[in-house]
Each structure stands twice: as C-alpha cells, then as structure tokens.
C-alpha positions as a Markdown table, in Angstrom:
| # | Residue | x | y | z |
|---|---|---|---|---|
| 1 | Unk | -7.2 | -11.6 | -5.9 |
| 2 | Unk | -5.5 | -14.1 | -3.7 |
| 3 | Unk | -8.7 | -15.1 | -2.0 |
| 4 | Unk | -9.6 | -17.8 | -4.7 |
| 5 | Unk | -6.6 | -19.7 | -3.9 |
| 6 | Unk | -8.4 | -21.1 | -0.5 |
| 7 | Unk | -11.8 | -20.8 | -2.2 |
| 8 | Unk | -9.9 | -23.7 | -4.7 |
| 9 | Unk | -7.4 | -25.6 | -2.3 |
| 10 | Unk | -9.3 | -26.0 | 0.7 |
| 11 | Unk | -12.5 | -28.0 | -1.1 |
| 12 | Unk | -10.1 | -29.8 | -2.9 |
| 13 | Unk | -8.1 | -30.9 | 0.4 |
| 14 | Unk | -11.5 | -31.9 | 2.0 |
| 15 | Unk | -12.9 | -34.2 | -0.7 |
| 16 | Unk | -9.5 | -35.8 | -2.4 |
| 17 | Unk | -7.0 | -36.2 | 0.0 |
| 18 | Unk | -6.1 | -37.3 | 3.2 |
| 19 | Unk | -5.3 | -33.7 | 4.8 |
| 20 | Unk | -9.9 | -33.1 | 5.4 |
| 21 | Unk | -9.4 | -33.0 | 9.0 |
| 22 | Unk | -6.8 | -30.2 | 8.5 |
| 23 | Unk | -8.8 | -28.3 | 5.6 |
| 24 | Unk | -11.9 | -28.7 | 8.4 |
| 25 | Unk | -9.9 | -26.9 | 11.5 |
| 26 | Unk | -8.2 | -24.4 | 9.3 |
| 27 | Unk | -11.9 | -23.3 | 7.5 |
| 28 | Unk | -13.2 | -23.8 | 11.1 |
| 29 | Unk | -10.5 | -21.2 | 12.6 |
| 30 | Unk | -11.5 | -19.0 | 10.0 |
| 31 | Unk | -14.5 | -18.9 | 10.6 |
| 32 | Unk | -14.3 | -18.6 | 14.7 |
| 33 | Unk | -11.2 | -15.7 | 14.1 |
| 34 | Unk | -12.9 | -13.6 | 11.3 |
| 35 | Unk | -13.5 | -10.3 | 12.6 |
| 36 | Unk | -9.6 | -10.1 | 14.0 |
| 37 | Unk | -8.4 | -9.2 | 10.7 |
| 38 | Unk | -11.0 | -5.9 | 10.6 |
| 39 | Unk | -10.2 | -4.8 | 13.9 |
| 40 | Unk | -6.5 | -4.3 | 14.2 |
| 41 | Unk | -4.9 | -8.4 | 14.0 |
| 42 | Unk | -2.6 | -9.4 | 16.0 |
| 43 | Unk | 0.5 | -7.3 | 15.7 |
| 44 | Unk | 3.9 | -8.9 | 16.5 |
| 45 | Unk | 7.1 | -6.1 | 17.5 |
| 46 | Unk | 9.2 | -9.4 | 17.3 |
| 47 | Unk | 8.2 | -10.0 | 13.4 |
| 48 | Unk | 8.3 | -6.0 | 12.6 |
| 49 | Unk | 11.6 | -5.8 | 14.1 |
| 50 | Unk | 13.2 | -9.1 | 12.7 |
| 51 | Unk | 16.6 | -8.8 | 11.1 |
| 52 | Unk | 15.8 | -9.6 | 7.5 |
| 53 | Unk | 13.6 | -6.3 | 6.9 |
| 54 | Unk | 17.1 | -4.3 | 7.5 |
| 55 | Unk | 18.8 | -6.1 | 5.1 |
| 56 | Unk | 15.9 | -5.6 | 2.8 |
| 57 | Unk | 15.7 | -1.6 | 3.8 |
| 58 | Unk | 19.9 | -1.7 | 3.1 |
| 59 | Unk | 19.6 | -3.2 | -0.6 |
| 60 | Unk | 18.1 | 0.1 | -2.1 |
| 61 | Unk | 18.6 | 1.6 | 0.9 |
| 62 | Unk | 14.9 | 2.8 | 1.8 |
| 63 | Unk | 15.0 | 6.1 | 4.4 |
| 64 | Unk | 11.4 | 7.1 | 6.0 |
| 65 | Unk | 11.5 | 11.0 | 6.7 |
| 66 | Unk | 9.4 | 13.1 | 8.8 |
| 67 | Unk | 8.4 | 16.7 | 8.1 |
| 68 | Unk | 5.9 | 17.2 | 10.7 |
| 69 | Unk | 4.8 | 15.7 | 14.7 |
| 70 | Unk | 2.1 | 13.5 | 14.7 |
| 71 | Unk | 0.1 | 14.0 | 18.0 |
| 72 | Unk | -1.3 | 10.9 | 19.6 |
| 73 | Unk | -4.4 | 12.6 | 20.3 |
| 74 | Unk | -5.7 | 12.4 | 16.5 |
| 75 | Unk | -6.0 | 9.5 | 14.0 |
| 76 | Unk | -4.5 | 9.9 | 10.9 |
| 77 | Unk | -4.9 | 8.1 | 6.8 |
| 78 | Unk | -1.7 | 8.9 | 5.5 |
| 79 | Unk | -2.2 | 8.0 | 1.8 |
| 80 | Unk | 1.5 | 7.0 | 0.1 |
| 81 | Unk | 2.7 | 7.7 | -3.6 |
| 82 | Unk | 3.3 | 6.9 | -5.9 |
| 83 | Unk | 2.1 | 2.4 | -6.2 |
| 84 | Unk | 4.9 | 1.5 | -7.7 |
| 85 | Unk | 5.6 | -1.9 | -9.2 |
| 86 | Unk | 5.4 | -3.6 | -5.8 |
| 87 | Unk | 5.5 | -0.7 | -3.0 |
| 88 | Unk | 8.5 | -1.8 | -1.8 |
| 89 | Unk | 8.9 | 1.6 | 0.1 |
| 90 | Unk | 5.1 | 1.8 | 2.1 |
| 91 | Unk | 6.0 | -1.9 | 2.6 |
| 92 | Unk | 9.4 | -1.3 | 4.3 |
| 93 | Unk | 8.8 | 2.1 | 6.5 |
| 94 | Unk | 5.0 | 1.1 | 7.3 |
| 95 | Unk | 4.9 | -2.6 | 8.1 |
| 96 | Unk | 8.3 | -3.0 | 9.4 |
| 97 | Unk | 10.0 | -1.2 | 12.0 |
| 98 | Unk | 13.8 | -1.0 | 9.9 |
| 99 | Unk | 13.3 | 2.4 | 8.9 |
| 100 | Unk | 12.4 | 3.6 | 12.6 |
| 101 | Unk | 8.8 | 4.7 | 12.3 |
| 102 | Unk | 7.8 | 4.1 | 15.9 |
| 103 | Unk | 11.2 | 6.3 | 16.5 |
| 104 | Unk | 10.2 | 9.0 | 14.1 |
| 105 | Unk | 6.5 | 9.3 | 15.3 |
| 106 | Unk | 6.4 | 8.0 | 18.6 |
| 107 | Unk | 2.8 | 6.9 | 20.4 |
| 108 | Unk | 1.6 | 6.1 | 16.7 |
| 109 | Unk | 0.5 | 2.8 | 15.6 |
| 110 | Unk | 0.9 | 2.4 | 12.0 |
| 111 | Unk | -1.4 | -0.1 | 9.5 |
| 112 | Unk | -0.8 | -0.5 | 6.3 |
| 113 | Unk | -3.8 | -1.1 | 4.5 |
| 114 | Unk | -4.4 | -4.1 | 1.3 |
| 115 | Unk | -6.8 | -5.7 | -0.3 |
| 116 | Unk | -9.1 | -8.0 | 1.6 |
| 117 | Unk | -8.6 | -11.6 | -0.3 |
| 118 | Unk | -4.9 | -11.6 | 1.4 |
| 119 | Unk | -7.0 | -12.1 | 4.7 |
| 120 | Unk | -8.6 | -15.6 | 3.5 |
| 121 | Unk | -5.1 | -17.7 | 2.9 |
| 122 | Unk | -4.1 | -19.3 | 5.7 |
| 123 | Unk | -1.1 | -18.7 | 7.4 |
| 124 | Unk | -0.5 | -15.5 | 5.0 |
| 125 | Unk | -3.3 | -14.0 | 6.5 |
| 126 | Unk | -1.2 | -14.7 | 10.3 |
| 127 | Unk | 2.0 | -13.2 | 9.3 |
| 128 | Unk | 0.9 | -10.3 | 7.6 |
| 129 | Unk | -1.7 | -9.2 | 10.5 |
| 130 | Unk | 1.7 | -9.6 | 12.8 |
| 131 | Unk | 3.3 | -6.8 | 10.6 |
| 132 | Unk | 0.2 | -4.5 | 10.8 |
| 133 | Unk | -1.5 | -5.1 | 7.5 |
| 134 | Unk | -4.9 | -4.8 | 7.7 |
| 135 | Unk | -7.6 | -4.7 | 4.9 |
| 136 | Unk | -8.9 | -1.8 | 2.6 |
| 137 | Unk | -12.2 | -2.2 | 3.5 |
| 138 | Unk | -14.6 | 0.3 | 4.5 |
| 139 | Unk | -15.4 | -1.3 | 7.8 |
| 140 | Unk | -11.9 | -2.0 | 9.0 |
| 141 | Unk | -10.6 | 1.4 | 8.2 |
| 142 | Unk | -13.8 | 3.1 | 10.2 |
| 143 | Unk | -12.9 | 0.4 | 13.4 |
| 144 | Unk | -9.1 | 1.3 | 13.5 |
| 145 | Unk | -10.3 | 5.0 | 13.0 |
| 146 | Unk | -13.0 | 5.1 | 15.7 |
| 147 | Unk | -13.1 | 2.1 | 18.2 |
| 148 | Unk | -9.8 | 1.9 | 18.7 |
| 149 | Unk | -8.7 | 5.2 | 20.8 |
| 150 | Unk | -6.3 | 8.0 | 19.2 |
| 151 | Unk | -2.9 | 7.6 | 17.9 |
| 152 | Unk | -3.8 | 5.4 | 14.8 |
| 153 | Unk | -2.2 | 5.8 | 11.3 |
| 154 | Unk | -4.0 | 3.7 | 8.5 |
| 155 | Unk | -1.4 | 3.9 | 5.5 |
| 156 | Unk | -3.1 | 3.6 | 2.2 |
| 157 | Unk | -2.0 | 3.7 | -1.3 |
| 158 | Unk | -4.6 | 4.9 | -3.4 |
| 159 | Unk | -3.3 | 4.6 | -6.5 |
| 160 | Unk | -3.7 | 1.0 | -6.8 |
| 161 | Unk | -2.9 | -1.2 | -9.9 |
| 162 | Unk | -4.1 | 1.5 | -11.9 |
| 163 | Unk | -1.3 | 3.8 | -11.2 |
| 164 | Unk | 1.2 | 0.0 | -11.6 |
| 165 | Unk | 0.5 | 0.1 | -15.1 |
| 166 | Unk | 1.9 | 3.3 | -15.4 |
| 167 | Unk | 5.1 | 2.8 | -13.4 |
| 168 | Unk | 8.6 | 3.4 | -15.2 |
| 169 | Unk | 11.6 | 5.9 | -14.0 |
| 170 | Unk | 11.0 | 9.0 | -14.2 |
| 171 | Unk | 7.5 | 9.1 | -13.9 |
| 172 | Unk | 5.3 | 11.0 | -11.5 |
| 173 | Unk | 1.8 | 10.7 | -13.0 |
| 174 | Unk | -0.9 | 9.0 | -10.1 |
| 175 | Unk | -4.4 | 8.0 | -10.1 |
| 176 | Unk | -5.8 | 10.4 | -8.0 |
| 177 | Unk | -8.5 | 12.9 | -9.5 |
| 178 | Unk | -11.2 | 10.4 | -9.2 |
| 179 | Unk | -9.9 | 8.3 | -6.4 |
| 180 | Unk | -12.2 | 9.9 | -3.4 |
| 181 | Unk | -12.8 | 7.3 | -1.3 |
| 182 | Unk | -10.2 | 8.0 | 0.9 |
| 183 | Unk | -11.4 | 11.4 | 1.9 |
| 184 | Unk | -15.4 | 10.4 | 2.3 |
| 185 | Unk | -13.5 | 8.1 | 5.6 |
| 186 | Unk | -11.4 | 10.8 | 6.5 |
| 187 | Unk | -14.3 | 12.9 | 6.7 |
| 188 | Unk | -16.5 | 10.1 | 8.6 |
| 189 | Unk | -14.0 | 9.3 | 11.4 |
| 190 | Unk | -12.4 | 12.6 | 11.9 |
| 191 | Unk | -8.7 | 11.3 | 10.5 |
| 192 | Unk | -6.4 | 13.8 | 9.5 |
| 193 | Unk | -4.8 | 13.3 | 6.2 |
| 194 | Unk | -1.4 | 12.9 | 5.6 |
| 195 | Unk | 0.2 | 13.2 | 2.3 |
| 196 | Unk | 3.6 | 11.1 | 1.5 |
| 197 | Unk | 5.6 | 10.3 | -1.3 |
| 198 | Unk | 8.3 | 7.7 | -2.0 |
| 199 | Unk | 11.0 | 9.1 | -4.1 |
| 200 | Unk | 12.4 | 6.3 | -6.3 |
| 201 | Unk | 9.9 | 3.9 | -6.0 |
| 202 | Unk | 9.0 | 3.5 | -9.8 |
| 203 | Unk | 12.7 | 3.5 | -10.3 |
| 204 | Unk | 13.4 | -0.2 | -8.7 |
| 205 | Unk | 11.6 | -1.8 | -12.2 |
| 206 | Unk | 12.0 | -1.4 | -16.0 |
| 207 | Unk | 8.3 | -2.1 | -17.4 |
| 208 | Unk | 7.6 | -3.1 | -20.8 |
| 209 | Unk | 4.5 | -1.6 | -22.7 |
| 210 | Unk | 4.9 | -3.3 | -25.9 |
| 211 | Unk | 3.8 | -1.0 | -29.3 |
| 212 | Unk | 0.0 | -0.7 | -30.3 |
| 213 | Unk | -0.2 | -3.1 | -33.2 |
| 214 | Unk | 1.8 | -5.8 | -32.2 |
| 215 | Unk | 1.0 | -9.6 | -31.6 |
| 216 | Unk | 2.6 | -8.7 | -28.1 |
| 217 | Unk | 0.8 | -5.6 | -27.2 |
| 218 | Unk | -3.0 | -7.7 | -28.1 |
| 219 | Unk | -1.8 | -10.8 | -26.0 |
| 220 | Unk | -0.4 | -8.0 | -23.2 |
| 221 | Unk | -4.0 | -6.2 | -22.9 |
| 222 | Unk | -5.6 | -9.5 | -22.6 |
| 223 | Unk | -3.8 | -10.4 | -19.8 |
| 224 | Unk | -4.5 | -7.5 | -17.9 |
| 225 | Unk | -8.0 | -7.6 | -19.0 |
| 226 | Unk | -8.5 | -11.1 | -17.4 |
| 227 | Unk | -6.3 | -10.0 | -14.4 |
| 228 | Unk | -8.6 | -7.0 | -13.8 |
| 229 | Unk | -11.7 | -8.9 | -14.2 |
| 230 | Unk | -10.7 | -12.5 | -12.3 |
| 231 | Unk | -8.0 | -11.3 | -9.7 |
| 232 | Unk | -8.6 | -7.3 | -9.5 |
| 233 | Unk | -5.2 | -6.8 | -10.6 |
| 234 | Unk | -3.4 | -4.9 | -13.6 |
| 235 | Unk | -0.9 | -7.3 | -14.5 |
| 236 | Unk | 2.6 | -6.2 | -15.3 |
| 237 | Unk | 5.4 | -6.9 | -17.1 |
| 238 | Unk | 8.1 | -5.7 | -16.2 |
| 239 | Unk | 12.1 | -7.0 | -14.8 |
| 240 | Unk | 14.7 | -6.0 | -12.6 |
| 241 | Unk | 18.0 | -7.1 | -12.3 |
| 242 | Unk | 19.5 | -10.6 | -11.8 |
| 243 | Unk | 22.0 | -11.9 | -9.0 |
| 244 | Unk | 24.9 | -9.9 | -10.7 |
| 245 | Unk | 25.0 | -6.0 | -11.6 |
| 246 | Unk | 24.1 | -6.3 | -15.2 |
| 247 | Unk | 22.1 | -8.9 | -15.7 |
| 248 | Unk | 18.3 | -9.4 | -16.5 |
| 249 | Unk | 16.3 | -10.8 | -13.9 |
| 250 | Unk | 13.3 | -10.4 | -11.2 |
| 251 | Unk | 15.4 | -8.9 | -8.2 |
| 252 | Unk | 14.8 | -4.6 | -7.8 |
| 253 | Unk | 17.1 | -2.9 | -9.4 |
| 254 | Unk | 18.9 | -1.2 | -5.8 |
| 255 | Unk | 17.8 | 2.2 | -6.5 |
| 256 | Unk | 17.2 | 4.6 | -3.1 |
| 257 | Unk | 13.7 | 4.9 | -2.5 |
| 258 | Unk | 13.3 | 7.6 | 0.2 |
| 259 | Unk | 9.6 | 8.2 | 1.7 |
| 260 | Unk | 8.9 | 11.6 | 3.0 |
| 261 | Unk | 5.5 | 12.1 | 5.3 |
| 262 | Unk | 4.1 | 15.2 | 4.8 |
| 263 | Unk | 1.8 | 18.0 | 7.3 |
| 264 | Unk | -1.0 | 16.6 | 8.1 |
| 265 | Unk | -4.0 | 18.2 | 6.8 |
| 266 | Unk | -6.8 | 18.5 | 9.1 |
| 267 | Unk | -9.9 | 17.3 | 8.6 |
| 268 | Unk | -13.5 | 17.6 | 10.0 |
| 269 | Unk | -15.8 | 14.8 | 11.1 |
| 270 | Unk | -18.9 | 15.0 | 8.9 |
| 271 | Unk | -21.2 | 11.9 | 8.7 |
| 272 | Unk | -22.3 | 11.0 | 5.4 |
| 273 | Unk | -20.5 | 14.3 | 3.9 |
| 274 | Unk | -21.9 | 15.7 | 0.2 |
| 275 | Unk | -19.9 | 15.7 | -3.1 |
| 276 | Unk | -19.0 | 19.2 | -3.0 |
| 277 | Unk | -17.7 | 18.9 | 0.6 |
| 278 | Unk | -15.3 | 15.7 | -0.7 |
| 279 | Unk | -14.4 | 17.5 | -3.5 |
| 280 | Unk | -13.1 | 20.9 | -1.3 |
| 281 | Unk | -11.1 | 18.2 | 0.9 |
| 282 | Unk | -9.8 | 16.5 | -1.7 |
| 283 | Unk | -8.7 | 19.6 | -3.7 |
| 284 | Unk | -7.5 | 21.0 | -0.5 |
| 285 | Unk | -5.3 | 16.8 | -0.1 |
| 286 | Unk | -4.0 | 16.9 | -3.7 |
| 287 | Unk | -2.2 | 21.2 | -3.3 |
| 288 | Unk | -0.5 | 19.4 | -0.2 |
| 289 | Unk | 0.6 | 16.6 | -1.7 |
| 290 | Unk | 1.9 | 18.8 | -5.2 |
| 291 | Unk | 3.8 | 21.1 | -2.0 |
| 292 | Unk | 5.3 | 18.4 | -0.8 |
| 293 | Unk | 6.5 | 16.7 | -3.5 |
| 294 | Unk | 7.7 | 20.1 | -4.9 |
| 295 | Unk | 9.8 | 21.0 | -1.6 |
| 296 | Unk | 11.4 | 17.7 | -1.5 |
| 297 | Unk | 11.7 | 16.6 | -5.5 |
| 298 | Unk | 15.5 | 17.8 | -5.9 |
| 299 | Unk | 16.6 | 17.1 | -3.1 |
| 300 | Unk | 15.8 | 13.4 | -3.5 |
| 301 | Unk | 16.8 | 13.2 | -7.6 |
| 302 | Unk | 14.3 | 14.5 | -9.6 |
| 303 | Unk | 14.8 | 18.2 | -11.7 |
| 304 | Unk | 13.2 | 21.2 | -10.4 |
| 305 | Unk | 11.2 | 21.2 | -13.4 |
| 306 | Unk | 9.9 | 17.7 | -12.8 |
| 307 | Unk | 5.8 | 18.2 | -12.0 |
| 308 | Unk | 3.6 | 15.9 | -10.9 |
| 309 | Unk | 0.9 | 14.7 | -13.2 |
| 310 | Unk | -2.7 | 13.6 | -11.8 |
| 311 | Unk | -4.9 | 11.3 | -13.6 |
C-alpha cells in the first residue's frame, strides 16, 4: 500500500531537485536499518504513554478488559475483531499504553502487527516502530515469537480489508473461515492464541454501499477493484461526524468501543503442521472466540440474540 509512496518520492527527490543528498542518506539509512523493523523496532514508553492517546481513548471512550492472566513464560498471537473501518480500538489498547495494558497484563510486551509497506516511508516507519507496530510478515511474527524470549503478544487483526467492506453498526459478520494463516504460526512457534473482540468498533462509521445497478455502485466497485489490485486495500466509503454533534463529516462518531481479551487457547509447537492439524486448531480458535463474544455481547450493547456470523 503505502510503500509506493517512497518507491515514487525518493527517485524523484534524487534526480529533480535539490534535496539528492537527503533522498541518498535517507535510502542509505534504510538500507543499513532494515532488519530493525522485523525484529521488534525500537519501542519508545515515552511516545506510548504521551498525553494525546488519552484524549483519543476519552473521545469514544475505548476500555481494554482482561478475562484471563497472561503468564510471561509463554508467547502469545492474540488475534482482534472485528477490523473495523480504521481499528481504532486494537490501535488504542495495543499500541498505546492509555488503556493500561502493561497494567492489565503485566511482564507482556504487546505488538501490534500491519502491513509491511508502512515500514518503507520514512519517518512513519520511526514513529510507528516507537509504539510497537511491527509488520505482518511471516518472518517478523516467527522472530518476535522465537528469538526474542517469552512474554511476547503479537496482536493481529485477521480480518483485514476484507472484513472493512463489511463494516456498519450492528454487524458482527468476520472474515475468518478461510483466514488460517494465523494458526500455521501459532503452531510453528508454540504461541498461544488469544481471542478478542472490540465491542463498538464498526459503530464509530456509517458506510455507504451504494444499490446494484447504479452509476455509483459501478464507479464504487472499480475503485475498490484498483485499490485491491495497486494498494492491497478495499477502499471505503464511508463518514463520520463533523466538528459539531449532528453534522456530516470524517471525525468517529464517539461511540464506546470496549475490547475484551479472551482465555488463551493453548497451542502446540508443530513444525510445518498438516491441513487437518490447522483446521482442528482453528475450529478449536473460532468456538472460543463465538464464547467469548457470547458471554460478553450484552453486557457491552448488543441483544442476546445477536450471533456472530463467519465468512
């Protein structure tokens, strides 16, 4: 996604304009600081405790709850629902500390996992390693999983812009059945899985899916078409509220998004583990994750008959 924006800026900075020499040491830094990104970053306390990420947590408010201890002595992939328009939740109580995490599970270091191209802008690529964002990658999840000692939580939410498209209140369907990536590295490294789910998150947008038929539907699919293919995004389009209660705009609308962290389900460690073995484990992740969300839906505004819906 955001990866081509260097890929385009940077050669242009080197052959038209005066700034080469800086295009040159930033490529060249790069370069020389690649592998930080894949094996844990540079984590700041000062940026994941800075002021502004209360007043953001305050606006909705967002609340992190914990069900179940954590032990420092295993690694864990605790894999958030649902996406969401922007995951304002797993953003909040993952990569911030204003919801208390390192309170709540104490001796566990939390990253929250993205895609990859966010790693090649500069600057970007420094702040968000100082929150604890690392890649989605297959090799950075098996280093924080197995060079890096116990006590490691990689947050990761499966559902992707698949499961964006299908964001609006109310809604609890996810993109899960064939999403089993998640359990072939739980099962390689030995990390427990976790299930959470943030109540309210598809609640914070109103998105538009305009009728089958329509001039606006045709020029919406192509959008997301070109977005899938060029950025590896499903584009949405959607709106929030403006600067006063009522009005239209791009700002969340301040609905509560509460995120509750389920038992964690353990896990074996089988190299190179065969389909039927993934598909036990990730039968045995998506009961715990329908538990959870049943034991917790009222409480946090959702009917008792509300069920959850996997795709």
């Amino acid at each position: 996604m955001t990866g081509g924006i260097p890929i385009l800026v940077l050669p242009y900075l080197l052959v038209f304009t005066k700034f080469w020499s800086l295009a040159v040491l930033t490529l060249a830094w790069l370069i020389y600081d690649w592998d930080t990104h894949n094996q844990g970053g540079r984590r700041s306390a000062w940026v994941r405790n800075w002021t502004l990420w209360k007043y953001f947590r305050n606006y909705f408010p967002i609340k992190l709850v914990k069900t179940h201890d954590l032990s420092p002595e295993r690694n864990y992939l605790i894999i958030n629902h649902p996406h969401g328009i922007l995951s304002n939740g797993a953003y909040i109580n993952f990569a911030t500390e204003a919801t208390g995490f390192a309170q709540l599970f104490p001796s566990i270091t939390p990253f929250l996992a993205t895609l990859e191209g966010v790693f090649w802008i500069p600057v970007v690529r420094e702040y968000v390693m100082s929150v604890g964002v690392c890649p989605v990658s297959e090799f950075a999840l098996n280093y924080l999983l197995t060079q890096r000692g116990t006590g490691n939580a990689v947050v990761i939410v499966v559902g992707g812009a698949a499961e964006a498209l299908l964001c609006h209140p109310g809604a609890t369907t996810l993109v899960l059945k064939n999403r089993k990536g998640f359990v072939k590295v739980a099962l390689n490294t030995g990390a427990y899985l976790v299930p959470s789910y943030s109540f309210g998150e598809n609640e914070v947008y109103n998105q538009e899916t305009f009728p089958e038929g329509t001039w606006l539907r045709f020029i919406q699919r192509t959008c997301q078409k070109i977005g899938k293919t060029v950025l590896r995004l499903n584009l949405c389009t959607f709106h929030g509220r403006g600067f006063t209660r009522g009005s239209w705009g791009f700002l969340p609308f301040n609905q509560p998004i509460t995120t509750v962290v389920g038992e964690p389900l353990p896990i074996p460690r089988i190299k190179n583990p065969d389909k039927e073995t993934v598909d036990k484990y990730h039968a045995l992740y998506i009961s715990a994750l329908r538990k959870l969300f049943d034991q917790h839906k009222v409480e946090y505004g959702l009917p008792e008959t509300q069920e959850l819906t996997i795709v």
